[in-house]
LOMARMI-91340 format. One record per residue (C-alpha): residue in one letter; x, y, z; residue number from 1. Coordinates in Angstrom, 3 decimals, m for minus. Example, Ala and Ser with C-alpha at 12.3 -4.5 7.8 and 13.67 -1.06 7.14 Angstrom:
% LOMARMI-91340
<romar><aa>A</aa><c1>12.300</c1><c2>m4.500</c2><c3>7.800</c3><i>1</i></romar>
<romar><aa>S</aa><c1>13.670</c1><c2>m1.060</c2><c3>7.140</c3><i>2</i></romar>
END
This chain:
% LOMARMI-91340
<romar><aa>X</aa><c1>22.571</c1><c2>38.843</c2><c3>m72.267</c3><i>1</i></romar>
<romar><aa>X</aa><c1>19.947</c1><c2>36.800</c2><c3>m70.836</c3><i>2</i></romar>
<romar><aa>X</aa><c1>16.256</c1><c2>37.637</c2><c3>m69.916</c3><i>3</i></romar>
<romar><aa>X</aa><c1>14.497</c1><c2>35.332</c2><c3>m67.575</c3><i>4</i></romar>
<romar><aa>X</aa><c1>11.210</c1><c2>35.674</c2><c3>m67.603</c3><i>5</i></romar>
<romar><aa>X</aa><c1>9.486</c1><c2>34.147</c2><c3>m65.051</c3><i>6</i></romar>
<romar><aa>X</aa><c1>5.678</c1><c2>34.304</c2><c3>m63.254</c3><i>7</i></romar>
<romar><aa>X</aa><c1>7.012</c1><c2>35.694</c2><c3>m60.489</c3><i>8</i></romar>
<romar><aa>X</aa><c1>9.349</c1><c2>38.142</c2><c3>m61.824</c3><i>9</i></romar>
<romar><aa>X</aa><c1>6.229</c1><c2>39.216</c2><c3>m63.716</c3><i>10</i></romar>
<romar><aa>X</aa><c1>4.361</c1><c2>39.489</c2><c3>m60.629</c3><i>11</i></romar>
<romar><aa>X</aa><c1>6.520</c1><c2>41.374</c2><c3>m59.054</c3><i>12</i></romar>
<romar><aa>X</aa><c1>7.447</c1><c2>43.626</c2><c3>m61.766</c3><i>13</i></romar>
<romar><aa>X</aa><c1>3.513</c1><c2>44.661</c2><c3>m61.941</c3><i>14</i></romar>
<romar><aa>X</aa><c1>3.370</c1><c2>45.037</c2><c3>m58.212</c3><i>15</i></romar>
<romar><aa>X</aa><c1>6.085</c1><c2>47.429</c2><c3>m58.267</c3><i>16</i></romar>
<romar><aa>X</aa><c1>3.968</c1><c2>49.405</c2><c3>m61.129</c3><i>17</i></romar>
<romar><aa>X</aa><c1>1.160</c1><c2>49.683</c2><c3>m59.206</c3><i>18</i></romar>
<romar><aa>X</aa><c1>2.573</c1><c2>50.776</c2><c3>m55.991</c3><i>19</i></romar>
<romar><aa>X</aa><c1>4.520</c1><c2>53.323</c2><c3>m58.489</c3><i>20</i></romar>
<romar><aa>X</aa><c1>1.209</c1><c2>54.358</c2><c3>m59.904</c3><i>21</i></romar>
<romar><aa>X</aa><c1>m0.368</c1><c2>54.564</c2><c3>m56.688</c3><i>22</i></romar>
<romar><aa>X</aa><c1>1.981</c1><c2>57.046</c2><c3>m55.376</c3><i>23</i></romar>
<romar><aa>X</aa><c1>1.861</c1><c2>59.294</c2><c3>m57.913</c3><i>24</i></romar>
<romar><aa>X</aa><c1>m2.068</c1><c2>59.907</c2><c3>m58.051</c3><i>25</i></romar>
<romar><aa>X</aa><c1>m1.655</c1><c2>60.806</c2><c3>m54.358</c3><i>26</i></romar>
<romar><aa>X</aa><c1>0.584</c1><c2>64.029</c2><c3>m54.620</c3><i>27</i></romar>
<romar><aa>X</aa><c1>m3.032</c1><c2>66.424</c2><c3>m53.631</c3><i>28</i></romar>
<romar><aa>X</aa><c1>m2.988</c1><c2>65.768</c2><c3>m50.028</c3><i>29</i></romar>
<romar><aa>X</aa><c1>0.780</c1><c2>66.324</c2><c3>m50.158</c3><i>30</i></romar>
<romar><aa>X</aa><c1>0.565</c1><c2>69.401</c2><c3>m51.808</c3><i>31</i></romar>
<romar><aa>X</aa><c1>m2.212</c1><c2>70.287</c2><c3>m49.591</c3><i>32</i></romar>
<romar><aa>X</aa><c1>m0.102</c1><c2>69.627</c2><c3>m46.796</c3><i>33</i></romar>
<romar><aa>X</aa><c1>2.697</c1><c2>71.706</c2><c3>m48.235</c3><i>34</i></romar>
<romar><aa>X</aa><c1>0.757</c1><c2>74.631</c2><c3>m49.172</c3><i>35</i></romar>
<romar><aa>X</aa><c1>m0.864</c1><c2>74.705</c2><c3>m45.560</c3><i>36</i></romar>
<romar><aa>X</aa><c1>2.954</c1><c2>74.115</c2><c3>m44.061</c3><i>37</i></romar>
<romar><aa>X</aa><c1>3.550</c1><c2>77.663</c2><c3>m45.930</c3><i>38</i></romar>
<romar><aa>X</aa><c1>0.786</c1><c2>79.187</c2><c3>m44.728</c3><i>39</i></romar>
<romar><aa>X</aa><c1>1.594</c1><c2>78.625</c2><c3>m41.633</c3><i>40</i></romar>
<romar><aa>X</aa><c1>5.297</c1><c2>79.909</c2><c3>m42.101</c3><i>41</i></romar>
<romar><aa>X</aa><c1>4.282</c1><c2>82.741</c2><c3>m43.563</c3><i>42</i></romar>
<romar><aa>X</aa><c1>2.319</c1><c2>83.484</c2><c3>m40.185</c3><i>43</i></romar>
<romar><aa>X</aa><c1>5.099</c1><c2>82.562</c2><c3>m38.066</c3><i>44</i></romar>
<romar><aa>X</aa><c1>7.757</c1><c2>84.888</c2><c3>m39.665</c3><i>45</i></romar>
<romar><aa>X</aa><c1>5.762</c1><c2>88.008</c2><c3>m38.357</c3><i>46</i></romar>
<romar><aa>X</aa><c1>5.895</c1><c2>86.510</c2><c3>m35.051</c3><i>47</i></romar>
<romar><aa>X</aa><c1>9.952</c1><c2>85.316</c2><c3>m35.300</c3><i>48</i></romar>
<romar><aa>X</aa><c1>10.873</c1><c2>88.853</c2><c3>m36.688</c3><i>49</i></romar>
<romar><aa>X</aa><c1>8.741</c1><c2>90.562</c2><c3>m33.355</c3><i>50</i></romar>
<romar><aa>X</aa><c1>10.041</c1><c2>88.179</c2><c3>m30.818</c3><i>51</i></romar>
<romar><aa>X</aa><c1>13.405</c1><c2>88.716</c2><c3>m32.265</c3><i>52</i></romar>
<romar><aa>X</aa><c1>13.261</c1><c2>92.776</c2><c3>m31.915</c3><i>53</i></romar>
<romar><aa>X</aa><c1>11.785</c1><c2>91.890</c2><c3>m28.412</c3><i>54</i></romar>
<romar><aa>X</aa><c1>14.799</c1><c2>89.973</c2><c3>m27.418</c3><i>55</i></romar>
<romar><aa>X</aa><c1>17.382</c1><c2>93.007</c2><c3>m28.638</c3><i>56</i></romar>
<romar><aa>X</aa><c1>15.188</c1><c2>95.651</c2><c3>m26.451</c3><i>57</i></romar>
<romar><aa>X</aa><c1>15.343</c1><c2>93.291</c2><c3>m23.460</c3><i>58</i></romar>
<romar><aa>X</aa><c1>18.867</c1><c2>92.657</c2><c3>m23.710</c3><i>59</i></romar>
<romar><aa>X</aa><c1>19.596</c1><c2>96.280</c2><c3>m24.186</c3><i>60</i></romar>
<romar><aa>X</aa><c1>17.632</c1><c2>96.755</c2><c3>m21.068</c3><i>61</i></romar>
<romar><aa>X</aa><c1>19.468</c1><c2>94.412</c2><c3>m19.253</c3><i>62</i></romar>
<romar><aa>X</aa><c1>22.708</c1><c2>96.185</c2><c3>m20.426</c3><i>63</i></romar>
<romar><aa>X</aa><c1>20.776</c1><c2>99.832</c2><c3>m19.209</c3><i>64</i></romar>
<romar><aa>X</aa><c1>20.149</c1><c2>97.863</c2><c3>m15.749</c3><i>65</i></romar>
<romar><aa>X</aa><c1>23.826</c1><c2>95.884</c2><c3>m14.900</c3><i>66</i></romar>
<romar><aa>X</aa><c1>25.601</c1><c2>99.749</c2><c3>m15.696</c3><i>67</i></romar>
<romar><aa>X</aa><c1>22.415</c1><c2>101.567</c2><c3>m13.972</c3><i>68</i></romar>
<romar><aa>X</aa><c1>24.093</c1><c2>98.785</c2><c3>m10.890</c3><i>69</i></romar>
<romar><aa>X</aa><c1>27.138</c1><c2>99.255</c2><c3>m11.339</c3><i>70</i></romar>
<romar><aa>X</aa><c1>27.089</c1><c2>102.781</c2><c3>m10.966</c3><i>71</i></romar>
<romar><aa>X</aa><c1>24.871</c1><c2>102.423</c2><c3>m7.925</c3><i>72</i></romar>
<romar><aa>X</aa><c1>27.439</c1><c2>99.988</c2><c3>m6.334</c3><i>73</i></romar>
<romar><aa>X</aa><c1>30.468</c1><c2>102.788</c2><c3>m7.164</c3><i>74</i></romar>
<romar><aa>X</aa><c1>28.370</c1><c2>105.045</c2><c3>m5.343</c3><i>75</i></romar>
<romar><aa>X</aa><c1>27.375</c1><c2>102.866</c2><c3>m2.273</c3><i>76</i></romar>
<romar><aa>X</aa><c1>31.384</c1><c2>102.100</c2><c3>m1.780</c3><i>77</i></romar>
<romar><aa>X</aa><c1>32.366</c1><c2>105.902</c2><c3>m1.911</c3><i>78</i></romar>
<romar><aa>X</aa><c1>29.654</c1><c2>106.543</c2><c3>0.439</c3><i>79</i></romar>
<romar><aa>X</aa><c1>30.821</c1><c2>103.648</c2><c3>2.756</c3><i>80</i></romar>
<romar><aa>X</aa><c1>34.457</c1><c2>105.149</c2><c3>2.171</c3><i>81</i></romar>
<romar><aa>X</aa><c1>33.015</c1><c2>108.714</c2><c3>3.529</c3><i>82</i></romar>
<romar><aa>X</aa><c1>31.343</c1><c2>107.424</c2><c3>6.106</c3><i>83</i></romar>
<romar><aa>X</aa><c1>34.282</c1><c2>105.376</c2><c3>7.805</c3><i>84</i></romar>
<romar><aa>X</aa><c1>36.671</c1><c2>108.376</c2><c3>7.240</c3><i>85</i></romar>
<romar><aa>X</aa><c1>33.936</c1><c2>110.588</c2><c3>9.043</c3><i>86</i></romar>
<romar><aa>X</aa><c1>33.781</c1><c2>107.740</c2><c3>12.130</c3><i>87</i></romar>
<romar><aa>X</aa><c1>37.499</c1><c2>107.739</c2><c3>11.965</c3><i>88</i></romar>
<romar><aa>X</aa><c1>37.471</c1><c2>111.993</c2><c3>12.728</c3><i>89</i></romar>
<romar><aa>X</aa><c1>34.690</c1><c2>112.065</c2><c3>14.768</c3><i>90</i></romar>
<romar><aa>X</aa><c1>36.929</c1><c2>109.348</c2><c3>17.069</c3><i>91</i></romar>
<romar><aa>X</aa><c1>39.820</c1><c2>111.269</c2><c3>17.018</c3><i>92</i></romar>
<romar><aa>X</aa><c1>37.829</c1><c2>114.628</c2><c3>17.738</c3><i>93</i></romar>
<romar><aa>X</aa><c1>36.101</c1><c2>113.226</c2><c3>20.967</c3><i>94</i></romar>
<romar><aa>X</aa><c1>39.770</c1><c2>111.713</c2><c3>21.655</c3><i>95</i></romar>
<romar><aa>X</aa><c1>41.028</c1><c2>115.333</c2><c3>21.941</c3><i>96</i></romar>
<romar><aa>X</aa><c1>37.916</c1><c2>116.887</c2><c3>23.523</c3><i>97</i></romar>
<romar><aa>X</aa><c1>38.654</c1><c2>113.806</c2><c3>26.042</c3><i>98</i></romar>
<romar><aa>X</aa><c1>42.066</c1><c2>114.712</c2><c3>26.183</c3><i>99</i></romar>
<romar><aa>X</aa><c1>41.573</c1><c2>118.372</c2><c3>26.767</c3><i>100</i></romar>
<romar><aa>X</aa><c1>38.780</c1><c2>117.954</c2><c3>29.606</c3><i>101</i></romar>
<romar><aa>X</aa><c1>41.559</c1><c2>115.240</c2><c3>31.490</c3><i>102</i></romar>
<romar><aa>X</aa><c1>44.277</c1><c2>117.612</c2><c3>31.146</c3><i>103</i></romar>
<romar><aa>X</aa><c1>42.304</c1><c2>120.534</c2><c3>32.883</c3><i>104</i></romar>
<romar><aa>X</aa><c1>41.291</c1><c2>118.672</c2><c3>35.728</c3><i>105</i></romar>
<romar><aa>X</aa><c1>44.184</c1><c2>117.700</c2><c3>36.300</c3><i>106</i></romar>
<romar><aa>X</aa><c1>46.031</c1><c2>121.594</c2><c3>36.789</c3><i>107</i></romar>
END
């Protein structure tokens, strides 16, 4: 196996050392980023966990209101039902009180 060892091989061998080096002594801002990153997570999860339970109570409301609708539409169409069968009787009631009144004139 042969080595070649050249000046610029060299060079960049020791360039690619320090850059290594160089990376390594700069982990504290990382971890300072990290640890605040956690922090902040740690704040949010409150927040997520609240927001969440809000969401379930709204949607059960929403539930609560489409049935609370519903029922209010079933109630508006048998209402709607009564009142047409009640026009329909009251017609045919002042049909026979016309009927009556015509046929007594006319004896």
């Amino acid at each position: 196996m042969t080595i070649y060892k050249s000046p610029i091989s060299m060079m960049g061998a020791a360039a690619l050392c320090v850059v290594l080096a160089s990376g390594c002594t700069d982990l504290k801002p990382v971890q300072a980023q990290l640890d605040d990153l956690k922090s902040q997570l740690s704040k949010l999860s409150p927040q997520i966990a609240s927001a969440d339970s809000q969401a379930i109570a709204a949607a059960g409301s929403a539930r609560s209101a489409a049935a609370s609708a519903q029922r209010a539409q079933s109630a508006a169409d048998t209402a709607s039902k009564t009142a047409r069968n009640n026009q329909q009787a009251i017609e045919a009631i002042n049909e026979k009180i016309d009927r009556m009144f015509k046929h007594k004139l006319s004896k």
